[in-house]
N, C-alpha and C positions, 0 to 999 in steps of 0.2 A: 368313834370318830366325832369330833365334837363341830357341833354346827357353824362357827365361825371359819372352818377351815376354807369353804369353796366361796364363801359371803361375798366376794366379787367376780365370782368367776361364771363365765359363759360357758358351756358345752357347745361347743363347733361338731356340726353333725352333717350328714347328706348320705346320699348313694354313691358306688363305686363312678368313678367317669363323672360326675355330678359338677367338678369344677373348686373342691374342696381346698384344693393347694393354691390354686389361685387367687382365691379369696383368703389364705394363711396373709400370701404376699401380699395383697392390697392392703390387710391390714397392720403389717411389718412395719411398710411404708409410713403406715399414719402414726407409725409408736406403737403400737402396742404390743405387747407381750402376749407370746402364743406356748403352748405348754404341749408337743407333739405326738402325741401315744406312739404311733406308727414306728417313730425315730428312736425313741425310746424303746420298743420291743426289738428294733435290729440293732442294736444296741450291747441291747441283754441279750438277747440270741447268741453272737459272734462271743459275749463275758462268758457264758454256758454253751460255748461248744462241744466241750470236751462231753456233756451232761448226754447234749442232741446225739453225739455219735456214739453214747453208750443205748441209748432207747433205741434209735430208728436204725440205726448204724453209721458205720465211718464214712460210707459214698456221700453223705450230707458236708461233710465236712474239708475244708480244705485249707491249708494253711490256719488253722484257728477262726476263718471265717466260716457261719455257715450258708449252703448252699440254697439261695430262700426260693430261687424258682424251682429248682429238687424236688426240696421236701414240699414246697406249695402240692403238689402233685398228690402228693401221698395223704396231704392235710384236707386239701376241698374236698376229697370224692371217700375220705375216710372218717366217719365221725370217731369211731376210737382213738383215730391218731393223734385227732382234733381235739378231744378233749386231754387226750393225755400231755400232749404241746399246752395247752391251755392252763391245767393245772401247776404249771409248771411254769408258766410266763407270766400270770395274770396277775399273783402277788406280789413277783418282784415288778411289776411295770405301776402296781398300785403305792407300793411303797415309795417310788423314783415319784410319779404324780403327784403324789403327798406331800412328799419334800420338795417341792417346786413350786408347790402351791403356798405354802408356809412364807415362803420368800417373797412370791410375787404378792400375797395377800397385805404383809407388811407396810408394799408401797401404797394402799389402801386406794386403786383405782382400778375400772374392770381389766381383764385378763381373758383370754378366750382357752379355753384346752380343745386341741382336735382329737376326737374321739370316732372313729368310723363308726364302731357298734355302740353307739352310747344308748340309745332305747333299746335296742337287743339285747345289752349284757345288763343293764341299771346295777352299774356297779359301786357307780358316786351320786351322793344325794347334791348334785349341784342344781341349784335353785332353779336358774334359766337356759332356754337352749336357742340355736341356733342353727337352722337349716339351711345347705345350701341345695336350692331344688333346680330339679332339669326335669320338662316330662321325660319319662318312660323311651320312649320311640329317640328320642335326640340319647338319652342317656345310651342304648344300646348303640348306637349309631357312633358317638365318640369311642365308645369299647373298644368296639371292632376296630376302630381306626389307631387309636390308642396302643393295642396290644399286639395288634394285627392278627387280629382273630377271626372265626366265622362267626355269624350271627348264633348259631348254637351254642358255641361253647360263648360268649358274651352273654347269654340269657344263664345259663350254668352259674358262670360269675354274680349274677345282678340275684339270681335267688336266693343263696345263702345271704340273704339282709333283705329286710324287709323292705315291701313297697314304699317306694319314694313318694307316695301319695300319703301315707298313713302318717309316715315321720313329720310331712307336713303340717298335718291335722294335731299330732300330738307338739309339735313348737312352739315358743311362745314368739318365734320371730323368724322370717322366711327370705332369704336373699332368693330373688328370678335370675337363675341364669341359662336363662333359654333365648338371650339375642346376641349382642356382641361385646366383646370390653369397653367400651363406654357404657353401656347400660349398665356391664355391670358393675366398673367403677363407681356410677353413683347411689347403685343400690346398697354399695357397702359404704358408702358416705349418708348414705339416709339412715344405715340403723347406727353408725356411729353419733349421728346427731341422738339418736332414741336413746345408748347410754350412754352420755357422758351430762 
């Protein structure tokens, strides 16, 4: 992969519940161009249906769409399934990022890609990153409210990815979004002033 391919691009990162989309939006809003793994793997999920309901089976599957709260089930609490779904999503969702990035890098101004596991998988050598942080306690707190969950299974959630402290320490740039949307409106106006 040749090093000029990510040369503008930001890695958008955080915790589950963290505030991640939000902060996609805000910076929509201001122009710029966002590159969404997430979108991208249901995407290619529902392309390789047919693929999902030969591995896990048909019950995943429905009208050509698949069933992603289903199979989540069988995927969190299973690492084999996990990786087997994985090996099988990872490069087509590498190749679609790739080719997005080609395009967006042309306009030769930064780009941000949202990547939920991007320190956990280090899958793209993209130069700089971007956290969106919420302590711990508020993060479970949105979950719960979020999913409609118990605080249990939300902590279940929040451990498969690493501590939201950590990913902080390893960023090279930290949105707070531990107060309200004004704040955090202009915290994403303050790192827009740091790259452009």
């Amino acid at each position: 992969m040749s090093n000029d391919l990510f040369k503008n691009a930001i890695a958008l990162t955080g915790g589950i519940s963290t505030g991640k989309s939000t902060v996609c939006n805000l910076f929509k809003l201001h122009g710029f161009l966002i590159i969404d793994a997430d979108e991208i793997s249901h995407k290619l999920l529902d392309e390789n249906s047919a693929k999902i309901a030969e591995m896990f089976g048909s019950q995943y599957v429905e009208n050509g769409k698949v069933l992603r709260k289903e199979l989540g089930k069988i995927i969190f609490t299973n690492e084999e399934n996990k990786l087997k779904l994985e090996s099988l999503l990872h490069p087509l969702i590498k190749d679609e990022i790739v080719k997005r990035s080609r395009l967006f890098e042309s306009q030769n101004k930064p780009y941000f890609i949202d990547i939920p596991l991007f320190f956990e998988k280090m899958h793209y050598p993209i130069p700089r990153s971007l956290v969106v942080y919420t302590p711990k306690d508020l993060q479970i707190q949105r979950l719960m409210k979020r999913d409609n969950i118990s605080q249990e299974e939300a902590l279940i959630k929040i451990s498969n990815q690493w501590d939201i402290e950590k990913k902080k320490e390893l960023a090279h740039m930290v949105i707070d979004n531990s107060k309200d949307l004004k704040n955090l409106q202009n915290e994403v106006e303050r790192i827009i002033g740091e790259i452009i």
